[in-house]
C-alpha positions as CSV (number, residue, x, y, z in Angstrom):
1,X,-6.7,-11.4,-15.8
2,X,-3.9,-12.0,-18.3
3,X,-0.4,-12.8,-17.7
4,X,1.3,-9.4,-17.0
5,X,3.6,-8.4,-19.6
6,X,7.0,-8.8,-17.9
7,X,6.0,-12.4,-17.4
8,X,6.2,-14.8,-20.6
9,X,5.5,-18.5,-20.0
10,X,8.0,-20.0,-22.2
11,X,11.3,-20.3,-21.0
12,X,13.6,-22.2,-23.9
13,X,15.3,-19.5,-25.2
14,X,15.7,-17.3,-22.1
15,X,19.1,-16.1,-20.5
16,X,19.5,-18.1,-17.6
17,X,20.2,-16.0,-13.9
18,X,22.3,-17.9,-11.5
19,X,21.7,-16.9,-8.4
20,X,24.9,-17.4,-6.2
21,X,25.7,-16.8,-2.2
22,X,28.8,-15.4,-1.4
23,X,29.1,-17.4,2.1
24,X,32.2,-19.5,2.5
25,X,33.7,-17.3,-0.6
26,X,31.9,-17.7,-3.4
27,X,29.8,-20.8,-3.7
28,X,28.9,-21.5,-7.6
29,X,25.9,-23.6,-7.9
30,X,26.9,-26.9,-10.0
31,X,24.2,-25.5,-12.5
32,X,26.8,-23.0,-13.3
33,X,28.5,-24.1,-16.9
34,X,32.0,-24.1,-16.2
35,X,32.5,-21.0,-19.3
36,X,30.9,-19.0,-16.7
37,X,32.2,-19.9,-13.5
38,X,35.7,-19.5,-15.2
39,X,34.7,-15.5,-16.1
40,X,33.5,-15.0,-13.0
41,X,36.9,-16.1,-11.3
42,X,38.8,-14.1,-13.9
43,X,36.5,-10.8,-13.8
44,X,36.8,-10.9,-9.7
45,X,33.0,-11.4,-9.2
46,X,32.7,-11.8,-5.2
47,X,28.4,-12.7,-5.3
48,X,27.9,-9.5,-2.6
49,X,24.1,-8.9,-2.1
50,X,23.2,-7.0,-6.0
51,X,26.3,-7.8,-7.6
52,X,25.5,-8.6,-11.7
53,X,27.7,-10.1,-13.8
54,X,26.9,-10.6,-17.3
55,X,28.7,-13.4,-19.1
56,X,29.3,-12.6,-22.4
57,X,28.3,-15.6,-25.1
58,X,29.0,-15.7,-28.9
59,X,28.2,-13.2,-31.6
60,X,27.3,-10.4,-28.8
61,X,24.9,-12.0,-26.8
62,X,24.8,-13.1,-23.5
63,X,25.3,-16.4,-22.4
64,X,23.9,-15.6,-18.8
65,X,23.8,-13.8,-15.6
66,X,25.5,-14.4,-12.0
67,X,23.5,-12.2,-9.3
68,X,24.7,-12.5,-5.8
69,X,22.8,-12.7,-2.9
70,X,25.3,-12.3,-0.2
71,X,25.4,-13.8,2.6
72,X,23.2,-17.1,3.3
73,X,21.9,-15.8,6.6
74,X,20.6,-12.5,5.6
75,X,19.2,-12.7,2.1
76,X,16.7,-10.1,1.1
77,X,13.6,-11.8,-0.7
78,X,13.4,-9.1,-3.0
79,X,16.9,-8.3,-3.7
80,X,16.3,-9.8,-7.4
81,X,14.0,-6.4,-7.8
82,X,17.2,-4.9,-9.0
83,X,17.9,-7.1,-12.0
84,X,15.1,-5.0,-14.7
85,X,17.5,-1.9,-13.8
86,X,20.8,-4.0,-14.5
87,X,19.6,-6.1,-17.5
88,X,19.9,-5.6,-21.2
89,X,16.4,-5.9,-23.4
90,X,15.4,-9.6,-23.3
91,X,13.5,-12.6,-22.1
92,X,15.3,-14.1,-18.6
93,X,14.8,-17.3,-16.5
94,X,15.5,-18.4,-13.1
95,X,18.2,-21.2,-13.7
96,X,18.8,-22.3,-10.1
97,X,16.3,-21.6,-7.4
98,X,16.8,-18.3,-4.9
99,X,16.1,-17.9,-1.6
100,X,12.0,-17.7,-2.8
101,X,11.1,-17.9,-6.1
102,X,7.9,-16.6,-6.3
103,X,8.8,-13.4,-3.8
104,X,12.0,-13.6,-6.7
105,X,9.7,-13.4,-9.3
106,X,7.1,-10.7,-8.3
107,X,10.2,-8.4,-7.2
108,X,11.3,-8.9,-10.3
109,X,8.4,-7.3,-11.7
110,X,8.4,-4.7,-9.1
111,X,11.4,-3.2,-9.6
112,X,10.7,-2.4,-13.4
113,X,8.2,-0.3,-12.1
114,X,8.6,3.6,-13.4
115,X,6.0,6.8,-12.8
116,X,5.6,7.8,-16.7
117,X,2.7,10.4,-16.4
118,X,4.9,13.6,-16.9
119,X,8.2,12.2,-18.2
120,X,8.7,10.0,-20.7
121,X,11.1,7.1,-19.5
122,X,13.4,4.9,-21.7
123,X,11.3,2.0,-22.7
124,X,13.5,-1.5,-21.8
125,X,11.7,-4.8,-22.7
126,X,13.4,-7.0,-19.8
127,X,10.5,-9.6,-19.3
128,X,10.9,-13.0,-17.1
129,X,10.0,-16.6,-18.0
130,X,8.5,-17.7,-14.3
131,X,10.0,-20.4,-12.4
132,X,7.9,-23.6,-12.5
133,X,5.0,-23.7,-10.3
134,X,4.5,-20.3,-9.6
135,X,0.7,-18.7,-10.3
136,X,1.1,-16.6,-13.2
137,X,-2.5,-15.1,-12.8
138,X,-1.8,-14.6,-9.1
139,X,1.3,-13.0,-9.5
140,X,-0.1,-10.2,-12.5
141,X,-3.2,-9.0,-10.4
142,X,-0.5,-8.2,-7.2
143,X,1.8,-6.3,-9.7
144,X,-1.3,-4.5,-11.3
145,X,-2.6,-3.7,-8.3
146,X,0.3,-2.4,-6.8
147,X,1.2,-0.1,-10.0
148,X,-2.1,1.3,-9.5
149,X,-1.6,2.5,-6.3
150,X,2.1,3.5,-7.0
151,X,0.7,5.7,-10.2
152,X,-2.3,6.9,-8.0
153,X,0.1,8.1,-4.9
154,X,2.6,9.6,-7.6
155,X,0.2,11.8,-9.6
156,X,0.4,15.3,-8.1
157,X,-3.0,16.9,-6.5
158,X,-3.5,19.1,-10.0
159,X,-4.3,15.8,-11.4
160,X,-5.7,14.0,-8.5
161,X,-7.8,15.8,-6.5
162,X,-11.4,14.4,-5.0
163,X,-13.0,14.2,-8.4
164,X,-9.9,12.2,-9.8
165,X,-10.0,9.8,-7.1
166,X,-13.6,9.2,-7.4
167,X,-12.9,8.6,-11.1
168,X,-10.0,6.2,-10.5
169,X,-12.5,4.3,-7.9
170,X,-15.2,4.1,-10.7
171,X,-13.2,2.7,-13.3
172,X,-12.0,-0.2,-10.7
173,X,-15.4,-0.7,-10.0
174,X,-16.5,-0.6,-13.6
175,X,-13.8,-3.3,-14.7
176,X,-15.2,-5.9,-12.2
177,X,-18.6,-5.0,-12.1
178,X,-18.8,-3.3,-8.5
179,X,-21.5,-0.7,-8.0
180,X,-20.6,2.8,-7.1
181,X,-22.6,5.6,-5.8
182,X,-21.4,8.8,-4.5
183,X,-22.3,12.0,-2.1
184,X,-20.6,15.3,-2.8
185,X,-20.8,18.7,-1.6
186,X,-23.6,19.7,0.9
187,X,-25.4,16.4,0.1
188,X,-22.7,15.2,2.6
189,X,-24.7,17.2,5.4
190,X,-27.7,16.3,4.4
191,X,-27.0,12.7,4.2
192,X,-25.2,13.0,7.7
193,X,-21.5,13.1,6.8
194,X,-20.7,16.5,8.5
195,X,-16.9,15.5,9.5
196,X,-16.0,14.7,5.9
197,X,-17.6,18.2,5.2
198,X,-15.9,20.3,7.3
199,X,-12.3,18.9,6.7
200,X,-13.0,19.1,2.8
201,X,-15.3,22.3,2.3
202,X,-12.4,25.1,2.4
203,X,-11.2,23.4,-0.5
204,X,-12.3,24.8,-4.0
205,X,-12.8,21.0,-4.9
206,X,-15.8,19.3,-3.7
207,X,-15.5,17.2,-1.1
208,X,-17.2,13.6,-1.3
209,X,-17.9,10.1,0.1
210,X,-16.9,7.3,-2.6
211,X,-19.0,4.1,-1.8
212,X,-18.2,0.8,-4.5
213,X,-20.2,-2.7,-3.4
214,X,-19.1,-5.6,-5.2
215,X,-20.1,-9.5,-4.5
216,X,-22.9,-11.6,-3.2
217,X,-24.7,-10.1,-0.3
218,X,-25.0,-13.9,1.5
219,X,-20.9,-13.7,1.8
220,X,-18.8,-12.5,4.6
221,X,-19.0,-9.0,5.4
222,X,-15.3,-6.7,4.4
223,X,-15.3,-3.4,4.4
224,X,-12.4,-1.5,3.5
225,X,-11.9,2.2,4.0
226,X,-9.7,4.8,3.1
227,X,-8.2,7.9,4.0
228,X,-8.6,10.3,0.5
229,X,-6.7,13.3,1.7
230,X,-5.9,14.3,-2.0
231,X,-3.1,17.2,-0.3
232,X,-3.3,18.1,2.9
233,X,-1.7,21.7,3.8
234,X,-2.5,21.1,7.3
235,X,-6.1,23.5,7.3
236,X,-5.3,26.7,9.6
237,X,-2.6,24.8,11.9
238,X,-1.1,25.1,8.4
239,X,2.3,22.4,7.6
240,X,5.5,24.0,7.1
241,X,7.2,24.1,3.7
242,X,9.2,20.7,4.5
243,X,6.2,18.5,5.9
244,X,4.1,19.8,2.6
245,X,6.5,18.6,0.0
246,X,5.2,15.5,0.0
247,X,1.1,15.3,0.6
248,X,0.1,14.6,-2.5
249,X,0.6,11.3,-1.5
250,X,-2.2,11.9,2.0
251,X,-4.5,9.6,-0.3
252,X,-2.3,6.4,0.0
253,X,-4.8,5.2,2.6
254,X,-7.8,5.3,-0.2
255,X,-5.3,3.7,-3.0
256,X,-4.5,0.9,-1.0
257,X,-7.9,0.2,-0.1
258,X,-8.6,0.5,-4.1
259,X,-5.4,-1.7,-4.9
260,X,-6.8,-4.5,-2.6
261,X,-10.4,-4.2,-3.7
262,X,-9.2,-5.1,-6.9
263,X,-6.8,-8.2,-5.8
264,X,-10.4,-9.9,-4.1
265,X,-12.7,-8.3,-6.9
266,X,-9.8,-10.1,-9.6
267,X,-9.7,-13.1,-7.5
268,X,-13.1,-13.6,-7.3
269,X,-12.8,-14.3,-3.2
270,X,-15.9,-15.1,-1.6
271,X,-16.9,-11.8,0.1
272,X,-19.5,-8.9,-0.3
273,X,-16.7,-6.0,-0.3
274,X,-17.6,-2.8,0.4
275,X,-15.0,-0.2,0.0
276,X,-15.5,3.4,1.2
277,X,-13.6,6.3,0.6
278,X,-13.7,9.7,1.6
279,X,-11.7,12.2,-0.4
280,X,-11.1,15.8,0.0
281,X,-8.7,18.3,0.2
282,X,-7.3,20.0,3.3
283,X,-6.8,23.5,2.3
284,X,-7.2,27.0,3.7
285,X,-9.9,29.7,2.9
286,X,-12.3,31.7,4.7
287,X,-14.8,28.5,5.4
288,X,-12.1,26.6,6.6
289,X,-12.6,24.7,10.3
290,X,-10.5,26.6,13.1
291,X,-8.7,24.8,16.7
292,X,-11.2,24.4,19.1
293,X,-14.6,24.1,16.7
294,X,-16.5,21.6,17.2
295,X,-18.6,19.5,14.9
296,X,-20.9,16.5,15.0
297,X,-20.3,13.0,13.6
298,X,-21.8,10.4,11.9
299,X,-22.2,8.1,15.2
300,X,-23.8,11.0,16.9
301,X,-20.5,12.1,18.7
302,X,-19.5,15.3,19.1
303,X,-15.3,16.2,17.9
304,X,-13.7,19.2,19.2
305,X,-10.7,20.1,16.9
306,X,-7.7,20.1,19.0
307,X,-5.9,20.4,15.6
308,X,-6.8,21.0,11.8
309,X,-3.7,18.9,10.6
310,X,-5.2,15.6,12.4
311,X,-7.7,15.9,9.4
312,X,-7.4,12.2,8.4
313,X,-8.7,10.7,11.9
314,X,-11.8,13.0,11.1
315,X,-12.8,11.8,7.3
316,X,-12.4,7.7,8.2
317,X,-14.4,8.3,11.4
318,X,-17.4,9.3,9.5
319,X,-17.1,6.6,7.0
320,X,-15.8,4.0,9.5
321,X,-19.0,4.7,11.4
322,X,-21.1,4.5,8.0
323,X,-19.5,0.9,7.5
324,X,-19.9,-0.1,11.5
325,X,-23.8,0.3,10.6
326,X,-23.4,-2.1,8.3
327,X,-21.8,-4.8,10.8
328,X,-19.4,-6.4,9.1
329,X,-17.0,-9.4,9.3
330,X,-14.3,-7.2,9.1
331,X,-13.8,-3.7,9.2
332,X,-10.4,-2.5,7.8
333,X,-9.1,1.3,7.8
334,X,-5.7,2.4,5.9
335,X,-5.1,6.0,6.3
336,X,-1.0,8.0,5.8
337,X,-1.9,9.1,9.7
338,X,0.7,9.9,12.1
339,X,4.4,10.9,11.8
340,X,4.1,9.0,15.7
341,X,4.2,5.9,13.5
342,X,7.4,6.8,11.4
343,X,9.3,8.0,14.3
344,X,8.6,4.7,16.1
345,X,9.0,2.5,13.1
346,X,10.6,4.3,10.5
347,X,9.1,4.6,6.6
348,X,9.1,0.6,5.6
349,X,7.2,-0.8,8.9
350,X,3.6,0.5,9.5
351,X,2.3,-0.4,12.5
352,X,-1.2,-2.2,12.5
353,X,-4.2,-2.3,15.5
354,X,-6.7,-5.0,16.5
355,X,-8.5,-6.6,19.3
356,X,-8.5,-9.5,17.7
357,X,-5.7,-12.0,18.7
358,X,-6.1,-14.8,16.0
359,X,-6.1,-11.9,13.1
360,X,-3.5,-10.2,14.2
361,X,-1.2,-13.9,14.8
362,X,-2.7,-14.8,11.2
363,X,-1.8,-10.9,9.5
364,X,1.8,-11.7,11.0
365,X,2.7,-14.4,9.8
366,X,1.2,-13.3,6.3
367,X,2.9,-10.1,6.2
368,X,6.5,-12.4,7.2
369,X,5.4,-15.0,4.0
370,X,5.1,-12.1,1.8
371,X,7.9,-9.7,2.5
372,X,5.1,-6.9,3.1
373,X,6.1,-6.0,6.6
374,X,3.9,-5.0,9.5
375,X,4.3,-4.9,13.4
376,X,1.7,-4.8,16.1
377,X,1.0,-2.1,18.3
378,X,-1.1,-2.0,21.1
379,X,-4.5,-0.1,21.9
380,X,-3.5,0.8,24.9
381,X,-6.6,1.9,27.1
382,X,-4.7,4.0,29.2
383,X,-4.3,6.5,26.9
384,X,-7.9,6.7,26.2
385,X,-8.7,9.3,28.3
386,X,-6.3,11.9,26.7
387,X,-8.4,12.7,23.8
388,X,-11.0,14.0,26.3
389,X,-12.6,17.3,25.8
390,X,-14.1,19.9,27.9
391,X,-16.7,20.7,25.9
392,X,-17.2,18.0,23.9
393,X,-17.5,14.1,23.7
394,X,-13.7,13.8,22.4
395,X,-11.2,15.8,20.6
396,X,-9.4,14.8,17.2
397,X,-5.8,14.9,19.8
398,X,-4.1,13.7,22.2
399,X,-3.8,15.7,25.3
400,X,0.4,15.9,24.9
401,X,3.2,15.3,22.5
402,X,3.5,11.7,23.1
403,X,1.7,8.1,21.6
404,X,0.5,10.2,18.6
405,X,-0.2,6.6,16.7
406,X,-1.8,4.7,19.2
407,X,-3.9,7.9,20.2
408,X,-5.1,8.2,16.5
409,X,-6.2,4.6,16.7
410,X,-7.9,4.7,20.4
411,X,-9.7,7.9,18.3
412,X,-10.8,5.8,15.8
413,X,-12.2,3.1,17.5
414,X,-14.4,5.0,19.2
415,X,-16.3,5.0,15.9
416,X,-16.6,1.2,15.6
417,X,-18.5,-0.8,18.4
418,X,-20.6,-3.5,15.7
419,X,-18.1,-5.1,13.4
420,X,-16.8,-8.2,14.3
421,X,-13.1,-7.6,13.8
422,X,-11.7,-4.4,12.9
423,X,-7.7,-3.9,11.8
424,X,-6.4,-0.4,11.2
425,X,-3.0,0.8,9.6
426,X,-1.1,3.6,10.2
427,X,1.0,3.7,6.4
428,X,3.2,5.9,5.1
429,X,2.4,5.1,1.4
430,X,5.7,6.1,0.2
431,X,9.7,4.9,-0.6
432,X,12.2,7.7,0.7
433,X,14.9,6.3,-1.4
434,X,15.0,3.4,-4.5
435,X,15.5,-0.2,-2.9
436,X,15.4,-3.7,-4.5
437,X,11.5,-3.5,-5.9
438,X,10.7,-0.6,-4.0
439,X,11.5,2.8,-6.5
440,X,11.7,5.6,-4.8
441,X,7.6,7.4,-4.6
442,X,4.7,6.2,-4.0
443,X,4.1,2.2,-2.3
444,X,2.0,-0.4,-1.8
445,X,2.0,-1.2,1.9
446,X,-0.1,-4.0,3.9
447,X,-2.1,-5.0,1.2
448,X,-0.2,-8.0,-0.4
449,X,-0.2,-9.2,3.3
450,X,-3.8,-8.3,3.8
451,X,-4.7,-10.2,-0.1
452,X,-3.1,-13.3,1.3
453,X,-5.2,-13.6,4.4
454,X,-8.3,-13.0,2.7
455,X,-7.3,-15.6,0.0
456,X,-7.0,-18.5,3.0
457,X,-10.4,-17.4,4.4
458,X,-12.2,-16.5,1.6
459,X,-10.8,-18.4,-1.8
């Protein structure tokens, strides 16, 4: 893949950044030339986390940059992802080392990140020489991938409903060579989908089961699946106005699978992928599922719906079970699930599942290395026994208000008994607010941390 465009390699006649810590007062790196360090006294600069100072040069030009980091003990990786926002136009360079330059770097690129579908935005070349050492190739196939699943989460459902998404997976697929087939419609029933067809048939878009295979069939099993809820108005148990504003982005689970499909397919990892992705629409109409139907699944077990709004539990399990058949090496589900997880962890810390100890010690310290944050909950067996039914083998909820996440995930496993390790997120896909690399709409979440463990395993 070629160098992303905010990256140039050359760095010679780039503006330097100084990066300086405001413990102790402010520290000024020796690097500093001493022009600079004198306007910075004189123009008050204190180096709190974000501060930019621009020190002017000769004949209107800058001679560089002072960005403060705050304090040393609590420096945010990717507080540089502010600097696009604060720069003039031009080329830039590191000139003293921050906290991590490579996290430096890539939230650099982050946070010039804008959705430009609909509106046109004010085009600013700021581009960034990268520090020495750091894996330009690496570095551009994690920002494309993650402004393909920013620009796929922010697209409204006019423009990205089940067909769209398909059409987004194919051209993935088509740029590394991946095969793709797909089911749609009725075919789902007859090729024994029926949960995927009964959360996604009210809809006047087709439902559909997206299935990509890329890699040599000798390598280690991954499948990666994801939820494609292209807007979910909660079916019949139908969302109020507030909890609707925002599902356009119910198909962050099925972009983040396609994001990190194509970091491995990019980087060439030793795998045969698989990615799956069910993608419908939850809407309301006359054929629309009702509380307390009951439907078969793919594995053969039978789901009462306890609710039509816990639609996203139903769509993986079919395909979940379609991948368990296939009995991978590892099994991975991202779906925007439960607001159990955001309560309990807030928008910026999705809670992951496994059995298995040494992934989930190995995804932790991944997710630490590259500022992609995750926490582990538990499967708690206890609560197993609230999604029973009376009528059925298991309902799509929990018998009570409480443990909505882990219940979603105990539901899910039931669909997955013969791959070897299986991880499931519970994301939320999306920035409430602007922060250093993270605009505001639409995010990448687990997948950078995910990319990395793969890399060690499978490089």
């Amino acid at each position: 893949m070629p160098m992303h465009p905010i990256f140039e390699a050359k760095a010679a006649a780039a503006t330097p950044i100084w990066f300086v810590s405001s413990t102790n007062g402010m520290s000024t790196p020796e690097s500093i030339a001493p022009a600079a360090q004198t306007f910075a006294k004189a123009a008050g600069f204190e180096a709190k986390a974000g501060d930019c100072l621009l020190v002017p040069g000769g004949q209107g030009r800058t001679f560089g940059v002072l960005f403060g980091l705050g304090s040393d003990k609590d420096v945010d990786p990717f507080l540089p992802g502010k600097l696009p926002q604060l720069l003039p136009a031009g080329a830039y360079r590191f000139a003293n080392a921050p906290r991590d330059s490579r996290l430096a770097a890539l939230a650099f690129a982050l946070g010039a990140y804008r959705f430009s579908r609909y509106r046109e935005q004010p085009e600013k070349s700021v581009r960034l020489a990268l520090p020495e050492g750091v894996d330009a190739a690496d570095l551009s196939r994690i920002v494309d991938a993650t402004t393909l699943a920013r620009d796929l989460i922010n697209t409204p459902a006019n423009d990205m409903g089940p067909a769209e998404l398909e059409a987004a997976a194919r051209s993935v697929a088509k740029t590394f060579g991946a095969k793709t087939r797909s089911i749609v419609g009725d075919d789902l029933l007859k090729q024994n989908f029926p949960l995927v067809h009964a959360v996604g048939r009210a809809a006047a878009r087709a439902p559909r089961l997206v299935d990509l295979v890329w890699g040599n069939p000798k390598h280690p099993k991954v499948t990666l699946a994801g939820k494609g809820v292209c807007f979910d108005s909660g079916g019949l148990d139908i969302k109020p106005e507030n909890a609707m504003l925002l599902m356009k982005k119910d198909m962050g689970g099925a972009a983040t699978a396609l994001a990190l499909a194509q970091l491995i397919m990019d980087a060439k990892l030793k795998v045969r992928l698989r990615v799956l992705i069910p993608a419908v629409e939850n809407a309301v109409s006359g054929s629309a599922m009702r509380p307390l139907d009951v439907y078969p699944s793919r594995k053969g077990l039978h789901v009462e719906i306890g609710n039509t709004d816990a639609e996203g539990r139903l769509i993986l399990a079919d395909a979940m079970a379609l991948a368990d058949e296939d009995e991978p090496d590892l099994l991975v589900d991202f779906g925007t699930l439960t607001g159990a997880a955001r309560a309990a962890l807030g928008p910026e810390l999705p809670p992951f599942y496994t059995s298995d100890e040494g992934l989930a010690s190995a995804l932790a310290c991944h997710a630490e290395a590259e500022n992609d944050p995750l926490w582990r909950m538990p499967l708690w067996r206890r609560y197993d026994s609230l999604l029973d039914s009376k009528v059925a083998d298991l309902s799509n909820i929990g018998a009570g208000p409480f443990a909505g996440s882990i219940i979603c995930a105990l539901f899910l496993q039931r669909f997955v008994t013969r791959a070897k390790s299986w991880l499931h997120f519970d994301i939320y896909a999306w920035n409430p607010s602007t922060k250093p690399a993270r605009p505001e709409g639409g995010e990448l979440q687990a997948a950078r941390a995910l990319y990395a463990l793969l890399k060690e395993r499978y490089a």
